[in-house]
N, C-alpha and C positions, 0 to 999 in steps of 0.2 A: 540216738541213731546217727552213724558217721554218714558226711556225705560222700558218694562214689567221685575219685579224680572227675571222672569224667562231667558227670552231673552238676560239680561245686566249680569244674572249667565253663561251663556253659551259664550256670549263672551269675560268675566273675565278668563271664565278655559282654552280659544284656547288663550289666551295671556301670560297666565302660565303652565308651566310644572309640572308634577305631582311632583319635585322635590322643586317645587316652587320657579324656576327660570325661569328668561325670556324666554318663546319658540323660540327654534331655528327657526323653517322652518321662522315664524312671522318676528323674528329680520332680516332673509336674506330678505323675500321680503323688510320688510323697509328698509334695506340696501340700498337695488338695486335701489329704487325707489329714496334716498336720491344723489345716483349720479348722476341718469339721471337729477335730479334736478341742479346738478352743471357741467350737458351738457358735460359729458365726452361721449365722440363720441363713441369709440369702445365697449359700452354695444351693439350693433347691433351685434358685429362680436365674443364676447364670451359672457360668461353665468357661475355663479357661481351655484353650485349645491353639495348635500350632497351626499361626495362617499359612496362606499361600507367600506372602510377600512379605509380612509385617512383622516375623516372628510369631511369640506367643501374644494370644488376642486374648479379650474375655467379650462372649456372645451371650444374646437372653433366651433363654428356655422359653418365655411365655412373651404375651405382647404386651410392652409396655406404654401406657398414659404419660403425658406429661405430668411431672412432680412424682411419677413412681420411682420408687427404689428401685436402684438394678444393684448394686452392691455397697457391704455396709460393714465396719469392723468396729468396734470398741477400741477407745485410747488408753484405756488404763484396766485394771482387772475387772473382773463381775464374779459378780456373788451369784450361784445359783443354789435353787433349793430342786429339790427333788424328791421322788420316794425310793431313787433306787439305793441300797444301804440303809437305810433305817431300822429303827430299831424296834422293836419286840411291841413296845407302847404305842409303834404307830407313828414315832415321829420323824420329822422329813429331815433328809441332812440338807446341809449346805457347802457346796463346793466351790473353792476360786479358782476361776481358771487365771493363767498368769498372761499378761498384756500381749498382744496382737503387733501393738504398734512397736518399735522401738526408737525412742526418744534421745536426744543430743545428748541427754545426762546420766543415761541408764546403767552404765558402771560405776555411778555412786551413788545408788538406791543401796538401801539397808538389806533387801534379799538375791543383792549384784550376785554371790555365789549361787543361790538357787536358778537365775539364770543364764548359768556357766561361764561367768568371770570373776577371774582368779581377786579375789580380795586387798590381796596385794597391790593392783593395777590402783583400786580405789585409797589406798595409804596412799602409795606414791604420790599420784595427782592433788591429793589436798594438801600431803607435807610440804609440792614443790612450789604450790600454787601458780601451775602452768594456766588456768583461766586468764590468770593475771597477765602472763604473757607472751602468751598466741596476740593476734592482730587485731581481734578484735572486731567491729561492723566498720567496715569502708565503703567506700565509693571508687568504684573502680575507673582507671581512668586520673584519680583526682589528684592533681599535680603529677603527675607524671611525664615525660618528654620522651618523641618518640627520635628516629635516627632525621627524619625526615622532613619532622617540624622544629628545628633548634630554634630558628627564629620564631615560635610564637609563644613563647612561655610556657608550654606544655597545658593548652589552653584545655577544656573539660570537654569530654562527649556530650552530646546531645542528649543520649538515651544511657546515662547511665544508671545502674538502680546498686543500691546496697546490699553485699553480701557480707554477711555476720563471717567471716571465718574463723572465728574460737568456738561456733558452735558444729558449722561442718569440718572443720578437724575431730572435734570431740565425737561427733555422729561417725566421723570416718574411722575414728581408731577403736570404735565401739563395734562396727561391722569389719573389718580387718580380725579385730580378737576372736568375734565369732566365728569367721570365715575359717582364722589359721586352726583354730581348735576343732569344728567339724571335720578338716581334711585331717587332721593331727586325730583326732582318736580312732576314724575307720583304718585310716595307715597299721595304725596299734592292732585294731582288732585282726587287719589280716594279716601282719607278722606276725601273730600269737599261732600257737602251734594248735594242733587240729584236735589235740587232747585236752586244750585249756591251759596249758603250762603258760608261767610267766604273768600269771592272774595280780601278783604284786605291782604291775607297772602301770595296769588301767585305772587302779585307787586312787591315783595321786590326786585328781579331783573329783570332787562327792556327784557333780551333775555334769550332765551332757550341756552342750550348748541348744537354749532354749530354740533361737531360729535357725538353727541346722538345715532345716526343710527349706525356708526361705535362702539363705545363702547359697546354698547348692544348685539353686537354681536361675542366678544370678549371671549372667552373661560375662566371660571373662574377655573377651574380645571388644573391646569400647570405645569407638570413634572418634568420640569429644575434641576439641583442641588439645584438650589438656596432654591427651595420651600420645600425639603425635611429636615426632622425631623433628630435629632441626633442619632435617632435610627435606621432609616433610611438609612443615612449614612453611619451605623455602617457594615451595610451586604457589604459594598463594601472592607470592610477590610481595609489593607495599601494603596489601587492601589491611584496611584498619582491624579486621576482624584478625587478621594473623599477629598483627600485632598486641593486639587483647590476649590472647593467648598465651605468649611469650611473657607477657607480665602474671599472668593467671598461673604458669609453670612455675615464673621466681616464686612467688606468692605460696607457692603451694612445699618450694625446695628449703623455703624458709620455715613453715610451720613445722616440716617433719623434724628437721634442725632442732627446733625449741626441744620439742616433744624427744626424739629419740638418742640428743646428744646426753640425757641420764639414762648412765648406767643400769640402773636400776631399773627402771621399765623396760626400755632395750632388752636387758635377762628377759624378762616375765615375756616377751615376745617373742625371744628366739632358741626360746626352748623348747616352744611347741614346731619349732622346725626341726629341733635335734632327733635322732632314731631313739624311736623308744619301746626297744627290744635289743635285748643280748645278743640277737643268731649272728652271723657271723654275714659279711658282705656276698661272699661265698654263696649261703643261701637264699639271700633276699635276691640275686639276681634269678634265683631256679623259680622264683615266683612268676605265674603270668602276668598277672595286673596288679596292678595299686593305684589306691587313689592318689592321681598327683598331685603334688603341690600347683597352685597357680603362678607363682612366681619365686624367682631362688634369691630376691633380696625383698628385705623389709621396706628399701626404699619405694620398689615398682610396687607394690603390696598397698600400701600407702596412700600414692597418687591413683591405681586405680579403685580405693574405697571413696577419695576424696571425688573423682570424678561421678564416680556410681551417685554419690550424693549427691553433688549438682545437678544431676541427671534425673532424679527418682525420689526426693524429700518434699514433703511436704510443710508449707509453713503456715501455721495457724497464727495471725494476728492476736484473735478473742483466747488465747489461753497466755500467759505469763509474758508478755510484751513480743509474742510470737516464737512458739515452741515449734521444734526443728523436729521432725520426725520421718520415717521410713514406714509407710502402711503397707504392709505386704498383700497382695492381691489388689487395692486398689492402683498402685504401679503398673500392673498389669497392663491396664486398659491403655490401647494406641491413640495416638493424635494424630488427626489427618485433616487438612484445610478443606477439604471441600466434602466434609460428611458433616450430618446434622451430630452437633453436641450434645453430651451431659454435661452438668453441673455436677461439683464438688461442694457440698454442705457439712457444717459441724450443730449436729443436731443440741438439744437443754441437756440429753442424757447422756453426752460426750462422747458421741458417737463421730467418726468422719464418715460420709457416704455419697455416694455416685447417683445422683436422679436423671432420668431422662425429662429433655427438654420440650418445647413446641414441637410436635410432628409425632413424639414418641417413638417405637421402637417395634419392629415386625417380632416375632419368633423367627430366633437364627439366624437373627444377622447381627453380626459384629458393631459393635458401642464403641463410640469413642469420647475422651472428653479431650479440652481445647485446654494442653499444656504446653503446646511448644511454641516458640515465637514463631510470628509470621512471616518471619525474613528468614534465608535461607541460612545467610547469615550466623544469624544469631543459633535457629535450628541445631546448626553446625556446631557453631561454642560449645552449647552446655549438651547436646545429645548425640552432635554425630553424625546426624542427614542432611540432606538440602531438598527443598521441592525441586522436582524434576523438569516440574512447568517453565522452569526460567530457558533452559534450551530453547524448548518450539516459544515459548512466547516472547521471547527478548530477538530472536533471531533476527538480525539487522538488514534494512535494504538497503543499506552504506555501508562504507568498509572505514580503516583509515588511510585510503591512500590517497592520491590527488585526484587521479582520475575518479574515483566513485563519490567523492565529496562534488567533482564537478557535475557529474550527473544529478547526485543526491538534488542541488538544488532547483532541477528541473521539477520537480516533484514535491508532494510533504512530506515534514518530518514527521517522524512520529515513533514511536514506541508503546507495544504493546503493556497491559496490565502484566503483571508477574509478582516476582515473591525477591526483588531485590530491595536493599537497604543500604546507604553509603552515612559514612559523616564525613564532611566536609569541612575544613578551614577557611573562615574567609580574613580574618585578622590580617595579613599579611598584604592583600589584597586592597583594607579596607582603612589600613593603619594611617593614612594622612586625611581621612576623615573624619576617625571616632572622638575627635577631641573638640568637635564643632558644636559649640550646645546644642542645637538644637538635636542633633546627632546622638550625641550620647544622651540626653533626656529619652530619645527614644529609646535609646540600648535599656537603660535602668527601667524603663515602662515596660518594655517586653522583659526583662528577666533574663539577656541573654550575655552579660559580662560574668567572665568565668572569676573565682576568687581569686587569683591572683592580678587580678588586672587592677589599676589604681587612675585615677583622674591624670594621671601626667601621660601613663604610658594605658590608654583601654584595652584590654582583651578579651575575645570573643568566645565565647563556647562553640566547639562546632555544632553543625547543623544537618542536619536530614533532608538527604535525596532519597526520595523513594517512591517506585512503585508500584507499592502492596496494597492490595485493596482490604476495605475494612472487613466484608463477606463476600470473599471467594466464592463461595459455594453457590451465591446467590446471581456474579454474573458473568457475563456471556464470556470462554477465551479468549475470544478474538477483538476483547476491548479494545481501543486505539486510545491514545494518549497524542492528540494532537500538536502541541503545544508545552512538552516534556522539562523544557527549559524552566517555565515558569508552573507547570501543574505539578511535577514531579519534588520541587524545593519545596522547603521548609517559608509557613508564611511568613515567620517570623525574620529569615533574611531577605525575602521581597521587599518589607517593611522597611528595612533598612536601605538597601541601596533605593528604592524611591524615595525614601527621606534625603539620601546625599543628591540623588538627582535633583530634587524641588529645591533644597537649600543650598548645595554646594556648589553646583556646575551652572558655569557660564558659557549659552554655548562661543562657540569660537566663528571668524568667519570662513575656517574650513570644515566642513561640514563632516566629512571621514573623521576630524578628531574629536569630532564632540562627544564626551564622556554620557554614558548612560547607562540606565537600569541595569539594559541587555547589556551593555559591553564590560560594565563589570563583573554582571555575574559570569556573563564568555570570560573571562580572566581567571576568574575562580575556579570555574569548570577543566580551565586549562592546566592549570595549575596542581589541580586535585589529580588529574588526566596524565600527570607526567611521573606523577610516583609507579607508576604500570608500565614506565616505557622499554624495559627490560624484553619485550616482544610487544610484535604487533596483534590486533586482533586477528586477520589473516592466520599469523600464525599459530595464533592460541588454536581454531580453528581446527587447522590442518595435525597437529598433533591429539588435540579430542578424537578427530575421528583415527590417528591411528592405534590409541590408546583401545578404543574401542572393540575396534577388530582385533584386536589380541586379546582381547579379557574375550572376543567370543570365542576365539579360535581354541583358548586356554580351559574353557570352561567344560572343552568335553574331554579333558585332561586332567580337571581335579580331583576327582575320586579317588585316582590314581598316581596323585603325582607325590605325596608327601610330603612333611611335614614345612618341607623347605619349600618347593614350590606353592604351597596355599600362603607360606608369609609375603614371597614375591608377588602372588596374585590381591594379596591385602592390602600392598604396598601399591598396586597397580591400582587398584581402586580409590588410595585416597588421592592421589595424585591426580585419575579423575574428575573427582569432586571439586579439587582445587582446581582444577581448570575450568569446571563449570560455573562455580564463584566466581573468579576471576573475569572470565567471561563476561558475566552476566553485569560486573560491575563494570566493566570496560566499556559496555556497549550500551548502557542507563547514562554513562560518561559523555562518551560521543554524542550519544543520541541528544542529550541537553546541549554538549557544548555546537553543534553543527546548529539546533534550533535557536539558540541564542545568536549566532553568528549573524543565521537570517534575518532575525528581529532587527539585529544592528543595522545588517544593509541596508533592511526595506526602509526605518528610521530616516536613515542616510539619503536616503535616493526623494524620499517623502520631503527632507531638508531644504535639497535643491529646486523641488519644484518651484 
């Protein structure tokens, strides 16, 4: 039976977005529908639904206990037995269904074609032996030199942790494949003419892409560092987090390099971009919709599978030295600092699954579990948000200017709890001391000379300002932090500069010059404090709030404003966010280096008596 114009235009437009991208509510029901197809049980007991705020959530149908399951997939195939099919005798078939998860390696399994990757991709990769030379597991951070720090040897972050990138490349070009081949055969099916003609060009390959379902429903808009522009970047100033970035982009400009300067893979990639149908251009524009492409080069294609990965992979320690995977529907579920957790378990049956924690779980309300850093920071990096709490809870009762510093010391310092995180250099700082045994004894007993540092010349790792409390959730906004300078640091550089106060310094008989705890860290603070001096906080300020009033003023404008206006209003919003970073790092700055200041005076004045 044909469909009527009319009727097969109406349900072309509920399959496309007026943005003309794939419809969300469309993509989750086929989502949903695509698991129960692969008989994950606990679609009965939760429900994936579009929040208010958060995107898509997954909420519990029923109330859950602590250590209950709320969601749960298998990592590899299962075996079911059943009676439906059986045969005459009675006996039960058994059906496999094919893996849930998708794994860093998945296009070089033995049945890669059966879940629609081209066979080819998997020759390529073993002829080239690209594993060999992708990057590999780093430490990010690790020797590196930023514009800013030249004199300190390019000393190590604090908080850095290892990322595998030969295995999120491999993960990235495995969901990329899948991604371009889902858009690449519904294209096909609505070129194809309304008779079936041109049925030779759909053959080319024997299976659809297994997670179709899953892809499509994939956010092509994605906040990360990674995805943002040099200009972009630019609003965040010096803060170390932009600068992580900028390396995480080379990082990332490098891997595609390895991977897509062969010929040969490149083909098997950019032919599922090519038109695959005879009609004539002529006709393809009389069509309403098509599914669009996501992006018109393999490079941007690339960087945002690589980013989706950092943002949504899961890494299993207890399977092959920590296997790299995408669990579809467990991604799902939001992180939010100040709501009660689930837990992430890998059960004996090789299941991965979501339990609820202490408190448990109402019916119908929204689950989260605790995967995003606690810094906004960090947040930021790998997913693209920042806590919003850093505004009202950082909001300073100083400025930097003279006069409100003069006041400031009428008063305490202090800074509220919030959700910021800095690293700091003190090497620089700290460099005509670390060579003092006693001095360095303690550097090598704390753990904090970075690998390049050596017994002639010491080098420090940075260190951590921060502060984020350990459970948000558990205390009060309006905590105070009285004493920022010294609560807020890392213990491990308190340690150090009282070890050069006790051992190094002599005081002098002017009592303003005597070297101390506080005035070195005041140095350090100052110093960290000047990579930001690009603007004042004042001004940071005053531009936040005009930012703001334009993203309201804009907002009852979007529906209607087009394609070009929603990118300007995107652009308005990361720029935002940079400023609220920036902000928040500015003002965790001050707020230490003003309460270090004090500490010195009082020192001072305490001297004289």
């Amino acid at each position: 039976m044909r469909i009527s114009p009319t009727g097969k235009e109406r349900y072309q437009n509920r399959e496309l977005k007026e943005d003309e991208d794939i419809d969300g509510q469309f993509a989750l029901v086929r989502f949903k529908r695509w698991l129960k197809s692969l008989h994950i049980e606990t679609m009965s007991t939760s429900e994936f639904v579009f929040t208010r705020n958060m995107g898509i959530g997954g909420i519990v149908l029923e109330d859950k206990e602590e250590r209950d399951v709320i969601f749960r997939i298998p990592l590899g195939e299962r075996r079911r037995t059943s009676e439906i099919g059986a045969t005459v005798a009675g006996r039960n078939s058994t059906e496999t269904t094919l893996p849930t998860a998708m794994r860093w390696d998945v296009f070089l399994r033995a049945d890669c074609e059966q879940l629609g990757f081209s066979s080819k991709v998997k020759e390529i990769f073993v002829k080239e032996q690209f594993a060999s030379k992708l990057r590999g597991v780093l430490i990010e951070d690790d020797g590196e030199e930023s514009d800013f720090d030249d004199d300190e040897d390019g000393a190590n972050a604090s908080s850095s942790f290892p990322l595998d990138s030969t295995r999120t490349s491999m993960l990235a070009m495995a969901l990329m494949y899948q991604d371009l081949k889902a858009r690449s055969t519904r294209r096909a099916e609505e070129l194809r003419g309304e008779n079936g003609d041109e049925k030779e060009e759909s053959s080319r390959d024997d299976y659809s892409p297994h997670w179709q379902a899953y892809v499509d429903l994939l956010p092509t808009n994605v906040d990360s560092l990674l995805l943002w522009s040099t200009e972009e970047l630019a609003f965040l100033q010096n803060s170390r987090i932009g600068e992580r970035a900028k390396r995480r982009k080379k990082l990332v400009a490098e891997e595609f390099q390895v991977l897509f300067s062969n010929a040969s893979l490149r083909e098997e990639f950019e032919r599922l971009m090519m038109p695959q149908t005879k009609q004539t251009q002529t006709q393809t524009r009389q069509r309403k919709r098509l599914t669009p492409f996501r992006f018109e080069t393999l490079r941007e294609w690339f960087e945002w599978a690589y980013a989706t990965v950092l943002a949504r992979a899961f890494t299993l320690p207890e399977i092959e030295n920590g296997a790299l995977l995408l669990c579809p529907g467990l991604d799902i579920f939001n992180s939010a600092r100040d709501a009660a957790k689930c837990e992430v378990r890998l059960s004996p049956h090789d299941d991965i699954s979501l339990h609820a924690t202490v408190g448990g779980y109402r019916a119908g309300t929204q689950a989260f579990h605790d995967y995003a850093d606690k810094s906004s920071g960090g947040a930021l990096l790998e997913f693209g948000f920042i806590y919003d709490d850093d505004e009202r809870l950082n909001f300073p009762l100083f400025m930097d200017d003279d006069d409100e510093k003069e006041k400031a010391k009428e008063s305490t310092t202090f800074i509220y709890e919030g959700a910021t995180e800095i690293e700091i250099s003190a090497t620089a700082v700290l460099r005509d001391f670390l060579a003092h045994p006693r001095v360095l004894e303690k550097c090598k007993q704390l753990d904090v000379l970075a690998p390049s540092s050596t017994t002639e010349r010491p080098v420090l790792r940075k260190f951590l300002l921060s502060n984020v409390t350990e459970t948000p959730w558990d205390s009060s906004a309006e905590t105070k932090i009285l004493h920022p300078s010294f609560q807020c640091v890392s213990k491990d550089l308190l340690d150090i500069v009282q070890t050069i106060e006790r051992e190094c310094i002599t005081t002098t008989k002017t009592p303003t010059t005597t070297t101390t705890a506080s005035s070195l860290l005041r140095r350090i603070y100052k110093r960290e404090f000047a990579r930001y001096s690009a603007t004042s906080i004042a001004e940071d300020l005053t531009a936040l709030r005009r930012i703001q009033r334009r993203l309201k003023v804009d907002g009852t404008k979007e529906r209607h404003g087009g394609d070009k206006n929603r990118k300007q209003r995107s652009r308005q919003k990361r720029v935002l966010v940079a400023l609220k970073l920036r902000l928040s790092e500015k003002i965790l700055l001050r707020a230490c280096l003003n309460d270090a200041a004090f500490a010195f005076s009082r020192k001072s004045v305490r001297a004289t008596d």
